[in-house]
Backbone bond lengths (Angstrom), bond angles and torsions (degrees), N, CA, C in turn:
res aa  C-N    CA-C-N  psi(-1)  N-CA   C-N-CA  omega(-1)  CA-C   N-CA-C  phi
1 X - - - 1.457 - - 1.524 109.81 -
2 X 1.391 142.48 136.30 1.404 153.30 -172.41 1.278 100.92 -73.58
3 X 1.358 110.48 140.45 1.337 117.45 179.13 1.386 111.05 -74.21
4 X 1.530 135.48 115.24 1.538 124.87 148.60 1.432 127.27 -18.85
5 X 1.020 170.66 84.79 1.385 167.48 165.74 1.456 121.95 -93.76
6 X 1.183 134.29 25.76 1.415 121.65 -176.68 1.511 109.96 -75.56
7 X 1.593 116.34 -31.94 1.062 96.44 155.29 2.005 119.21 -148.22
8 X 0.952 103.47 148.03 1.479 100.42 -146.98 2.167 90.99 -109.84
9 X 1.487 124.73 69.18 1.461 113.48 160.56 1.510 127.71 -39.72
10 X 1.443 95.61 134.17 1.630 110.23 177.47 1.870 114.60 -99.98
11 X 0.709 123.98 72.32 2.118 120.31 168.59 1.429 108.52 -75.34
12 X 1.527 74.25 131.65 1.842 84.71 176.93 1.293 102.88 -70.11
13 X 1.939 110.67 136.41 1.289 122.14 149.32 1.722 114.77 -21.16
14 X 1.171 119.37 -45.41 1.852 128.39 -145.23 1.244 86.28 -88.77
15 X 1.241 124.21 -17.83 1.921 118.47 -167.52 1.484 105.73 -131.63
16 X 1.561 120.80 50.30 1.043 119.69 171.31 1.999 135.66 -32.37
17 X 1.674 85.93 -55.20 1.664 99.82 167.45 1.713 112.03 -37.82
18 X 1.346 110.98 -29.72 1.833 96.48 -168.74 1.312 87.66 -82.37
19 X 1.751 146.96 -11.75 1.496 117.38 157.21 1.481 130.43 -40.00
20 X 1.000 119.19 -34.41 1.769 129.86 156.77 1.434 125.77 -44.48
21 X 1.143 104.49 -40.80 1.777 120.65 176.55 1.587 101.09 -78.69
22 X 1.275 126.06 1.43 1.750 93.23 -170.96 1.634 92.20 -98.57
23 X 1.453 118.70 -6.72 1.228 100.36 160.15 1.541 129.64 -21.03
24 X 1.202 124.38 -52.64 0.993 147.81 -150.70 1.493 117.31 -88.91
25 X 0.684 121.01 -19.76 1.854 147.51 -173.87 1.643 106.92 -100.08
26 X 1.591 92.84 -59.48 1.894 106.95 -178.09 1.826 106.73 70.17
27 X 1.258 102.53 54.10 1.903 79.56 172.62 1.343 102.93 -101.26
28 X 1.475 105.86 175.52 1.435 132.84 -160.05 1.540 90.70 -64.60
29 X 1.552 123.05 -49.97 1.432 101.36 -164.03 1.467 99.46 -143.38
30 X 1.147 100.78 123.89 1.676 119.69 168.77 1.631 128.13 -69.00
31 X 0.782 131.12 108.37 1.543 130.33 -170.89 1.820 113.65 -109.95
32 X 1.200 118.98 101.15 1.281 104.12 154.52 1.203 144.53 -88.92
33 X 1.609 136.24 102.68 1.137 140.34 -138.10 1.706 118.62 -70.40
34 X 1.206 151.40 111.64 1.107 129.23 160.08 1.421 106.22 -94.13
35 X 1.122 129.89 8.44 1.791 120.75 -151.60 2.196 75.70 -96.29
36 X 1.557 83.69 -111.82 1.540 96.64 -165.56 1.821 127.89 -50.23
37 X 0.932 99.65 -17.02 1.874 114.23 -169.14 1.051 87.97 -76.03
38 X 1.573 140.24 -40.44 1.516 133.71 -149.24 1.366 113.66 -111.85
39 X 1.548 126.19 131.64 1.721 134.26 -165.20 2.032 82.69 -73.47
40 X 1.052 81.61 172.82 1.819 82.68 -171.33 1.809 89.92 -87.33
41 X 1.569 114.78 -27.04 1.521 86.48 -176.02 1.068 116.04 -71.57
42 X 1.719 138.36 -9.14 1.078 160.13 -151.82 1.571 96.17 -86.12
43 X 1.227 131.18 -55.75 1.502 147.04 -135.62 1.048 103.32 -47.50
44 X 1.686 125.96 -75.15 1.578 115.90 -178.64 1.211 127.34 -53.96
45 X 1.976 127.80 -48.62 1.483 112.21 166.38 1.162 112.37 -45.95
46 X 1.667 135.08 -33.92 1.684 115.91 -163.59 1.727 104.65 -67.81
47 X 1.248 110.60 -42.81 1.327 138.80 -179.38 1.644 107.60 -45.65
48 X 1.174 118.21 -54.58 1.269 119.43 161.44 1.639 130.06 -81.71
49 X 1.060 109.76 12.68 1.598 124.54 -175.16 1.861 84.04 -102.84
50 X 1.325 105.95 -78.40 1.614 123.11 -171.29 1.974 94.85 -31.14
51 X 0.862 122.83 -66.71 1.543 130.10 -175.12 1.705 104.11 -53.67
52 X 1.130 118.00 -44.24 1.391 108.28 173.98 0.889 136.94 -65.13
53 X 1.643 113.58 -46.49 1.185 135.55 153.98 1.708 133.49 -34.35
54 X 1.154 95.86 -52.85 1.566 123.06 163.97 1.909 109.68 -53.85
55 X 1.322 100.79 -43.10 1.695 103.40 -155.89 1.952 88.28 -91.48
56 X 1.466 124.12 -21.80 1.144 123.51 153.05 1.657 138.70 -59.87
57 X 1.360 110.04 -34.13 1.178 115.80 148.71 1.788 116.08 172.20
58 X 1.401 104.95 156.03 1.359 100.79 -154.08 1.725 109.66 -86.14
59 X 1.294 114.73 126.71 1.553 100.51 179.91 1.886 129.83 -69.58
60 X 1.223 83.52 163.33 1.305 97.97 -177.11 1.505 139.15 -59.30
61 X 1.410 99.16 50.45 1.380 129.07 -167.00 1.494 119.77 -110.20
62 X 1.683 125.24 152.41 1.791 117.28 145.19 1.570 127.17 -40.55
63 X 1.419 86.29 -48.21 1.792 106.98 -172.75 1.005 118.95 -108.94
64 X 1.530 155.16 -145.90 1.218 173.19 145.79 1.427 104.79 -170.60
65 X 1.428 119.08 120.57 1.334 141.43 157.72 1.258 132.62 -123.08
66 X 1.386 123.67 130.81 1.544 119.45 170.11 1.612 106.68 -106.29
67 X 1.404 89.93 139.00 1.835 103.49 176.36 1.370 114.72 -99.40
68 X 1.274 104.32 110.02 1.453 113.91 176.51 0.774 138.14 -44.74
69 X 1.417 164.08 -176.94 1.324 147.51 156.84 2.344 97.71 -91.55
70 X 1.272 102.65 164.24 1.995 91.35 -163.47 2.032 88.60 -72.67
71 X 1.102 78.71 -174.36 1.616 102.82 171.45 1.434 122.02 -92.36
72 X 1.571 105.67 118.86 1.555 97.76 -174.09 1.399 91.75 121.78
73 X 0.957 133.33 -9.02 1.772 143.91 179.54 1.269 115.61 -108.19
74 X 1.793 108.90 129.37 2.038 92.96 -171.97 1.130 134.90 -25.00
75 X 2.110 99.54 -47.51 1.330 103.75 -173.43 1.431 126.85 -79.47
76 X 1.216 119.00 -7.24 1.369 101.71 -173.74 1.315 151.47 -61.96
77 X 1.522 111.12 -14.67 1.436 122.01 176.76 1.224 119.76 -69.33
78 X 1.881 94.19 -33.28 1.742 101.96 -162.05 1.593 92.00 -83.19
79 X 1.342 120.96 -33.99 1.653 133.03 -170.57 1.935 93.60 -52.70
80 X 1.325 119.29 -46.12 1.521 113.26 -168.36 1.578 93.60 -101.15
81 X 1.051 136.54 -49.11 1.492 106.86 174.28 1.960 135.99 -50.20
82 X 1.816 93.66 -3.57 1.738 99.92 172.54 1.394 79.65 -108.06
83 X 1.195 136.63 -44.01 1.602 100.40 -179.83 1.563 137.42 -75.42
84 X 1.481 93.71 -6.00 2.070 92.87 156.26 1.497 118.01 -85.32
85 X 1.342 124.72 9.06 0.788 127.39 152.23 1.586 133.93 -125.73
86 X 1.230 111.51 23.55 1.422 134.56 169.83 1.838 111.15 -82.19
87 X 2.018 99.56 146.55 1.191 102.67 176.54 1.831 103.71 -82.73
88 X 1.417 103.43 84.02 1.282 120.43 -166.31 1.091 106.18 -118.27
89 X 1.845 137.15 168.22 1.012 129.07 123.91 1.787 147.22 -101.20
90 X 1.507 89.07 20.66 1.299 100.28 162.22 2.025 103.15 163.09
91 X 1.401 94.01 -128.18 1.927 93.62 -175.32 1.514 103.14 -164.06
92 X 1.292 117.74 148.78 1.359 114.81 167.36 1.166 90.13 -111.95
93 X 1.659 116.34 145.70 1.198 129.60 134.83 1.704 124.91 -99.20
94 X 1.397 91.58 151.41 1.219 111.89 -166.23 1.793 112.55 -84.34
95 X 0.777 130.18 170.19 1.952 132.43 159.69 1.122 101.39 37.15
96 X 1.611 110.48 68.30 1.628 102.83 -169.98 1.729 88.04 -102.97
97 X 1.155 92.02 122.37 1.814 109.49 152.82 1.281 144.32 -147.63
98 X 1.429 95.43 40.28 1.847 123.45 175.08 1.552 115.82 -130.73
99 X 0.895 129.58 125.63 1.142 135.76 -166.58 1.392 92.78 -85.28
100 X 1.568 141.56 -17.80 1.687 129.89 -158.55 1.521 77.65 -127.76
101 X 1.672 140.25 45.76 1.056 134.59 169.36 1.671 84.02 -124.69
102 X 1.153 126.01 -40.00 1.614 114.98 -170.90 1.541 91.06 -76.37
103 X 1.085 125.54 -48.17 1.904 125.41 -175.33 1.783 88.57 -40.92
104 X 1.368 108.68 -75.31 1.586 92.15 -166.52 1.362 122.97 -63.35
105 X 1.461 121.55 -5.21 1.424 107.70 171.23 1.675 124.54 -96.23
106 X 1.153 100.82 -8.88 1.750 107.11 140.24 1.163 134.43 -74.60
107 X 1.148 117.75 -36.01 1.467 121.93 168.27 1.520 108.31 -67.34
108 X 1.133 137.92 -33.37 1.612 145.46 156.17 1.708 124.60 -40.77
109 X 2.026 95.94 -50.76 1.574 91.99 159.54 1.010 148.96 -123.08
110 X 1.347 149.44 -176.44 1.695 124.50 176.55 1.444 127.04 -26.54
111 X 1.199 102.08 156.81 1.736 103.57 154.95 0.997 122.90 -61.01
112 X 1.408 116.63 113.62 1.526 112.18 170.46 1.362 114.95 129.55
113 X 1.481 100.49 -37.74 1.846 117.54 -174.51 1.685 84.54 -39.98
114 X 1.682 90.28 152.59 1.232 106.81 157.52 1.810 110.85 -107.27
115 X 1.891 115.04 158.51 0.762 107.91 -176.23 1.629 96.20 -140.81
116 X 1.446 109.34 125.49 0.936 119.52 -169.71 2.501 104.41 -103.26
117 X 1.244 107.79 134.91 1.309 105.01 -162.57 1.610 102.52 -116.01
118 X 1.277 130.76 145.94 1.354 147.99 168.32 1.693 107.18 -96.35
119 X 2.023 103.94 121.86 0.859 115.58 147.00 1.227 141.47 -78.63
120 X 1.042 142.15 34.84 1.515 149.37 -143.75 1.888 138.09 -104.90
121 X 1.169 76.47 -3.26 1.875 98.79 179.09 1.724 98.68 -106.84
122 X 1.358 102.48 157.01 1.810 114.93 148.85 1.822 115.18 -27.93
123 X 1.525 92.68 -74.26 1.446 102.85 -171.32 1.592 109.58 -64.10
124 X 1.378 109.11 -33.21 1.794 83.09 173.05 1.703 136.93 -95.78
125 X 1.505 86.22 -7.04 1.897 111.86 154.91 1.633 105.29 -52.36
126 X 1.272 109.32 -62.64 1.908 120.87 -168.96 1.123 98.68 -67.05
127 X 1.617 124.91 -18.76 1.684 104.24 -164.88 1.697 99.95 -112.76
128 X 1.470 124.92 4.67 1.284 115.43 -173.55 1.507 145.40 6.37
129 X 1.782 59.30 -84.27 1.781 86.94 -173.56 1.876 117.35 -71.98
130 X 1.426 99.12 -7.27 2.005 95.11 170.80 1.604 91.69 -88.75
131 X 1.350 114.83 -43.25 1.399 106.41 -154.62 2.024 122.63 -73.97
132 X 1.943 84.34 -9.52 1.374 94.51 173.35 1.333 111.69 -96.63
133 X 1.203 125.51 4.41 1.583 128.06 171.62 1.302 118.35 -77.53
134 X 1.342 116.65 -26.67 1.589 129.74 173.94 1.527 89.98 -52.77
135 X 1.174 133.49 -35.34 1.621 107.79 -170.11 1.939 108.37 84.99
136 X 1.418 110.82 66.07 1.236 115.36 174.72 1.512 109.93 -90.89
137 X 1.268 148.98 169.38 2.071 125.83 -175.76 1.388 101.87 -80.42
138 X 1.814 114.40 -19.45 1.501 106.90 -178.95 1.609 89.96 -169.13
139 X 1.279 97.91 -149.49 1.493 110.76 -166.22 1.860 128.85 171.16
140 X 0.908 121.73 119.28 1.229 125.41 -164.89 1.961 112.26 -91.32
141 X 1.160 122.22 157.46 1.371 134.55 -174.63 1.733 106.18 -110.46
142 X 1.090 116.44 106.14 1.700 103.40 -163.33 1.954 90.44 -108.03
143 X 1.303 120.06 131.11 0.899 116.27 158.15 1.513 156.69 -73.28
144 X 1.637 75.34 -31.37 1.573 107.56 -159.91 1.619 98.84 -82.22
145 X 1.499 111.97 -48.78 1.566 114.56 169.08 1.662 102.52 -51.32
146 X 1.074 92.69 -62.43 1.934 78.67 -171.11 1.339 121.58 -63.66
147 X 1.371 138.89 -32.88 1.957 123.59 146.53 1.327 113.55 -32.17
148 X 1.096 129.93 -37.77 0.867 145.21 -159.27 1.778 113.39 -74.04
149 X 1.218 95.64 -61.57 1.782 124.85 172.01 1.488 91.90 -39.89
150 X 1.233 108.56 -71.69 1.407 140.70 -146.60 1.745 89.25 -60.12
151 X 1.220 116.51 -60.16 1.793 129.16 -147.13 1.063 116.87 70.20
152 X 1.554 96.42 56.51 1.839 94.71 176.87 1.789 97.39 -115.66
153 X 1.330 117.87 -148.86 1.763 102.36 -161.24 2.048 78.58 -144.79
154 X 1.079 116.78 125.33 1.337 127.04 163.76 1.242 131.74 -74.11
155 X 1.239 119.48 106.12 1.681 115.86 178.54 1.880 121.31 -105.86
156 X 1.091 103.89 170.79 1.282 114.48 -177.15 1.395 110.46 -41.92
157 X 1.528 113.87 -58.15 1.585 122.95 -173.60 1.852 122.15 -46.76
158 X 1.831 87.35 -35.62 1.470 99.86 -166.82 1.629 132.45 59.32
159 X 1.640 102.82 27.64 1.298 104.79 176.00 1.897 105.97 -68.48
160 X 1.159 101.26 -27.67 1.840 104.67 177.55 1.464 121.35 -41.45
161 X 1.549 103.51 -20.45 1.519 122.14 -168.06 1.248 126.42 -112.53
162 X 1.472 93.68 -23.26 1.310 96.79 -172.26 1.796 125.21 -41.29
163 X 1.681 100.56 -74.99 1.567 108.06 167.25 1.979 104.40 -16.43
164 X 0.982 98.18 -78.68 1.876 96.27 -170.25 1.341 106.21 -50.69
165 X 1.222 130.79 -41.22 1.424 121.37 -163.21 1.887 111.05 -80.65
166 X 1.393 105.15 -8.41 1.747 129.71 -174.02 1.888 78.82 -74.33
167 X 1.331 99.67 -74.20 1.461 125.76 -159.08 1.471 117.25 -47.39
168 X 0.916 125.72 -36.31 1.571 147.74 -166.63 1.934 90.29 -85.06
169 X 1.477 105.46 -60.79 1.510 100.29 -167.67 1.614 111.28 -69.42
170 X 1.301 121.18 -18.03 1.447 118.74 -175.85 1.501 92.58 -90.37
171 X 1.392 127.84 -48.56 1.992 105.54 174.81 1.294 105.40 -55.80
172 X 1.601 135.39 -27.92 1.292 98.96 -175.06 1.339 111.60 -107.54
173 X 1.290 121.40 13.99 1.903 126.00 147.77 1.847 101.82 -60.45
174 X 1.522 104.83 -57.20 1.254 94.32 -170.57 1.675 121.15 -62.72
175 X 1.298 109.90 -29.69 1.580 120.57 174.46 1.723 118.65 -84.21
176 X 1.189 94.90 5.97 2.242 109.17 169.84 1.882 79.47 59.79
177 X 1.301 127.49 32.48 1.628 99.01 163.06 1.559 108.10 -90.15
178 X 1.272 112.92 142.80 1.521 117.55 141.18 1.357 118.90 -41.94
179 X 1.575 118.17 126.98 1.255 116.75 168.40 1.403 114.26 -131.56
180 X 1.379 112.01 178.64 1.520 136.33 -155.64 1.237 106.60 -121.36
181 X 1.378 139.48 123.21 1.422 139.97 134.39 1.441 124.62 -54.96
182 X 1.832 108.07 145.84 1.622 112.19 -169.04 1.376 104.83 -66.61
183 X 1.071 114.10 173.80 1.702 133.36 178.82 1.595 106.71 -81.04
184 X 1.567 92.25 144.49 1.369 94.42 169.13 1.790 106.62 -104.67
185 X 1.041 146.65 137.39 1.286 154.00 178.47 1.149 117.70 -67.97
186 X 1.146 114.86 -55.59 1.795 138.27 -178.89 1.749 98.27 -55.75
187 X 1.273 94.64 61.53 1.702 106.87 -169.95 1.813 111.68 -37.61
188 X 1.704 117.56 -43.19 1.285 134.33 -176.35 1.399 113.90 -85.44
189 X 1.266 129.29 -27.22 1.811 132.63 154.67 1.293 102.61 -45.25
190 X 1.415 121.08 86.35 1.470 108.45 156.40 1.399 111.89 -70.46
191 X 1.189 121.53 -44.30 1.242 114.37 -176.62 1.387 137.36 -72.26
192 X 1.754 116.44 -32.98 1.112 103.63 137.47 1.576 142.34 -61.90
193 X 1.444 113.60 12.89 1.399 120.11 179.47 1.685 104.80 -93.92
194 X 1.623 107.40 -49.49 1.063 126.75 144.72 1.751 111.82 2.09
195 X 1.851 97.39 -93.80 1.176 105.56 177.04 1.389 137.94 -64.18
196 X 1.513 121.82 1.65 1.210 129.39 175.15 1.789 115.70 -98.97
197 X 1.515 105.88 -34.12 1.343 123.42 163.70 1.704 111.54 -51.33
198 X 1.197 113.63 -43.15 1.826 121.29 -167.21 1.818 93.43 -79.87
199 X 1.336 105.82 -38.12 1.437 102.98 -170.08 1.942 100.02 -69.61
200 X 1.124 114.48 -33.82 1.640 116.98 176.17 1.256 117.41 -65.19
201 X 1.395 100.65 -33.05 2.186 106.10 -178.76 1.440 107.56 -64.85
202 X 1.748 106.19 -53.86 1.145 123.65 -178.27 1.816 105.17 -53.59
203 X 0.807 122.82 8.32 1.806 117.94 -164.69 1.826 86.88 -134.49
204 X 1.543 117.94 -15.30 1.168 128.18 179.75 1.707 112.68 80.41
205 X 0.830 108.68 52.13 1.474 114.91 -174.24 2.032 99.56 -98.94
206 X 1.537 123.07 142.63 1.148 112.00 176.29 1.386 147.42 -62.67
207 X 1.814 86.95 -36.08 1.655 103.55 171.83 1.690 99.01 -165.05
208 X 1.520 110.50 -144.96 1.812 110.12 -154.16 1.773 81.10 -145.62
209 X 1.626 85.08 135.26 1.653 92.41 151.57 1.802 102.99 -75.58
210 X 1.572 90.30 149.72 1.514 97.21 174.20 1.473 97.25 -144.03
211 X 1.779 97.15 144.06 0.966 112.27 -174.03 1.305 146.24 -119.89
212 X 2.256 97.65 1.08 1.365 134.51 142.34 1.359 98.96 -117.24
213 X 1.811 81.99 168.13 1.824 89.49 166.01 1.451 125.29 -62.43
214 X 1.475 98.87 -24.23 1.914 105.05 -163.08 1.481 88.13 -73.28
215 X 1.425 142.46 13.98 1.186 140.31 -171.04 1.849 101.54 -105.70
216 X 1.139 110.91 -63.89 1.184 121.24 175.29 2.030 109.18 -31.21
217 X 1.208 116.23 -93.74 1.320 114.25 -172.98 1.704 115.65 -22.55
218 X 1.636 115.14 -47.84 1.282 133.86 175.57 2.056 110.19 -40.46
219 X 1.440 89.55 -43.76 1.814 124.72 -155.20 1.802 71.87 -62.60
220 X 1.622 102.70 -73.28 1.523 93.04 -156.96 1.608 130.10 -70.30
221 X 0.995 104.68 -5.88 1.242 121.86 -164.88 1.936 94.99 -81.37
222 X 1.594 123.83 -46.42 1.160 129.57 166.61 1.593 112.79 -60.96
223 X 1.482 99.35 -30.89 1.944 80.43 -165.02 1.528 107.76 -105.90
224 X 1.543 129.17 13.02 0.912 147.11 -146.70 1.845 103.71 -132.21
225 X 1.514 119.35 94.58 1.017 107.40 -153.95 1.434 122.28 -72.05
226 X 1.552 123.16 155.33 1.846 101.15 -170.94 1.386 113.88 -86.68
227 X 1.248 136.67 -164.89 1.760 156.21 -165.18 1.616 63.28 -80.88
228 X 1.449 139.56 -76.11 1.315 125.27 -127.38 1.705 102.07 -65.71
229 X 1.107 103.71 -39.88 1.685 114.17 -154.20 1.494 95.31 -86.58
230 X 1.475 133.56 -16.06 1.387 138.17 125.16 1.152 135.96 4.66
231 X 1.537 93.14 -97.76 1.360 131.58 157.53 1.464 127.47 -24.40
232 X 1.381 93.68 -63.84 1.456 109.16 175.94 1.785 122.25 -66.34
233 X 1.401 102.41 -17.55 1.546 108.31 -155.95 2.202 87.24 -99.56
234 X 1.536 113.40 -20.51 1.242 104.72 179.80 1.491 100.74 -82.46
235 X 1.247 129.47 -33.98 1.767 128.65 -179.81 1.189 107.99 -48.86
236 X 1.429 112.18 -57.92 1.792 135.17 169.32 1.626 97.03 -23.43
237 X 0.847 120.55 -75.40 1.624 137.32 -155.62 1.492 114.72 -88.70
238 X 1.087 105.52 -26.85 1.668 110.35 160.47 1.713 105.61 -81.80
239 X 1.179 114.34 -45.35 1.724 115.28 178.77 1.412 111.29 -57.59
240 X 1.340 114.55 -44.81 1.657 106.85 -173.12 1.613 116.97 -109.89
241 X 1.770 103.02 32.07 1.432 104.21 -171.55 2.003 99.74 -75.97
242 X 1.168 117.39 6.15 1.391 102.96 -173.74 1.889 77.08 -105.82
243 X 1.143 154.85 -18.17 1.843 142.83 176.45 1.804 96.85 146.01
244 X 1.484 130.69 -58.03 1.180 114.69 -176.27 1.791 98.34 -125.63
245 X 1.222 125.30 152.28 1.469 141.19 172.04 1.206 115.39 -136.26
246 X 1.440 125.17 167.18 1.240 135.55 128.47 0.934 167.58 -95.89
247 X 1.316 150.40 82.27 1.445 151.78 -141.42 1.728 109.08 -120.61
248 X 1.394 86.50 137.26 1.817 107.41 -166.42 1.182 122.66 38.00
249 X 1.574 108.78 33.72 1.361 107.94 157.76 1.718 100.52 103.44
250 X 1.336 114.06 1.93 1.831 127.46 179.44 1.700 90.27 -126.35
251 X 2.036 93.95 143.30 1.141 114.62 147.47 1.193 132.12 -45.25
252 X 1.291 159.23 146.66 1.272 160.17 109.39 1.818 129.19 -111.82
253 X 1.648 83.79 126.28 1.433 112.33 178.96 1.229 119.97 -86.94
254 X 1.216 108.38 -156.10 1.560 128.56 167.02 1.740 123.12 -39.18
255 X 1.684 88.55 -52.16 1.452 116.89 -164.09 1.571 103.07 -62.77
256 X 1.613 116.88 -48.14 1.496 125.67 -171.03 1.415 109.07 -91.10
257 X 1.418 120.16 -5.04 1.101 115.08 173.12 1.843 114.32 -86.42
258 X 1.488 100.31 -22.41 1.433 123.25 156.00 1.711 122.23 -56.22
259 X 1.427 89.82 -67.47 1.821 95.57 144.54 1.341 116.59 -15.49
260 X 1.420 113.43 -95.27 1.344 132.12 -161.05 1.300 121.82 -58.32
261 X 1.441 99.64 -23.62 1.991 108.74 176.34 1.590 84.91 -69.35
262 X 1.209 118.86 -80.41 1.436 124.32 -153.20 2.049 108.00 -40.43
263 X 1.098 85.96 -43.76 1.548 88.79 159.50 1.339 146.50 -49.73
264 X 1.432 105.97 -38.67 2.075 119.10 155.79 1.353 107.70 -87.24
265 X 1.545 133.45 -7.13 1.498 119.58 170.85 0.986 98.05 -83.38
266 X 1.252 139.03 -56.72 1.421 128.14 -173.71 1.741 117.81 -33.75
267 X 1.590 97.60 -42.30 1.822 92.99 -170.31 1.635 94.30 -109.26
268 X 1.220 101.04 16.31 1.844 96.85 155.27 1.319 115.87 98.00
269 X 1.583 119.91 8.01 1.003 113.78 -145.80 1.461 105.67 -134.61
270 X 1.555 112.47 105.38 1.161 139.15 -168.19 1.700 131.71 -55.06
């Protein structure tokens, strides 16, 4: 079954208790962070907070995920050996750029876990499209790690990103993964979150990391198609059911009738 992703929440490992609050929000996928949220002296108490927390009760989510810390980092073995045994449904890893690093982190947890993977470095931007063939359930586009990689300086516009964020979504069109749009930071800009989310759909991306709740509602409302864009996508397909039509005064072919399918799968609708 495809992973939901429109919008994918991040909680810090260190602040387990706000797993309780996402009740309230409801996004598709819950993430509890051990990677970045947590000071490294922090790592194991958060690590054992996140597991308790979890085995106390499950939040108010589609999913539940814990994010590992990457591979090659003290914590990581012990980080996925509490999450094969966490009331979880699987793990993201982070800085994925090995294709026999996702093999062993399935082989680490149940059958079935899902494993969600981070594009976020140079090398796993350049390597996409092998690393999305492994067949991860989805996968996220991290920006901020990759300026970062890079030493370049991030601005509002995000032309710095663009190229990778093009690149990332066409390997994982070509690899049928679900994918993720980068985070917006400006946690309280809904509206510039707004506008960075529409710019990701438009590039065809599935949904948005979010990184408050006031982010989430925003998340679905962009990746979640409206009555209008509906509407429009059944005219499409009724107009050009004999090969070419017209609707509102535009041609449509093949291409928009392609359009318009992709448009009722998204909201489910057959």
């Amino acid at each position: 079954m495809t992973l939901a992703v429109r919008s994918v929440l991040f909680v810090p490992g260190g602040a387990p208790e706000l797993l309780a609050k996402v009740v309230r929000s409801r996004p598709d996928v819950v993430v509890a962070d051990l990677e970045d949220a947590v000071a490294p002296a922090d790592k194991a108490q958060a690590r054992d907070a996140v597991i308790t927390a979890l085995a106390a009760d499950r939040p108010g989510a589609g999913t539940v995920l814990i994010r590992v810390n990457p591979p090659g980092t003290p914590w990581h073995d012990e980080d996925l050996a509490a999450a094969a045994g966490a009331a979880a449904d699987g793990v993201v890893l982070p800085k994925y750029e090995d294709p026999g690093r996702l093999r062993a982190v399935r082989d680490a947890l149940p059958s079935g876990a899902r494993v969600v993977v981070g594009l976020e470095s140079a090398l796993g931007v350049a390597d996409a499209r092998a690393l999305l063939d492994e067949g991860p359930d989805a996968a996220y586009f991290g920006a901020e790690d990759l300026v970062a990689d890079l030493g370049g300086r991030r601005t509002a516009g995000g032309d710095e990103v663009l190229h990778a964020r093009s690149a990332v979504r066409l390997a994982a069109h070509l690899a049928r993964v679900p994918v993720v749009d980068q985070a917006v930071v400006a946690v309280r800009d809904t509206e510039g979150f707004r506008t960075d989310a529409a710019r990701g759909r438009d590039l065809g991306y599935h949904g948005k990391i979010c990184l408050h709740p006031l982010q989430v509602q925003a998340a679905h409302e962009v990746f979640t198609p409206s009555a209008e864009e509906l509407a429009r996508a059944r005219r499409v397909l009724d107009a050009a059911g004999g090969g070419v039509g017209v609707v509102d005064g535009r041609m449509v072919d093949a291409v928009h009738i392609a359009m318009a399918r992709g448009v009722l799968a998204r909201a489910g609708d057959t």
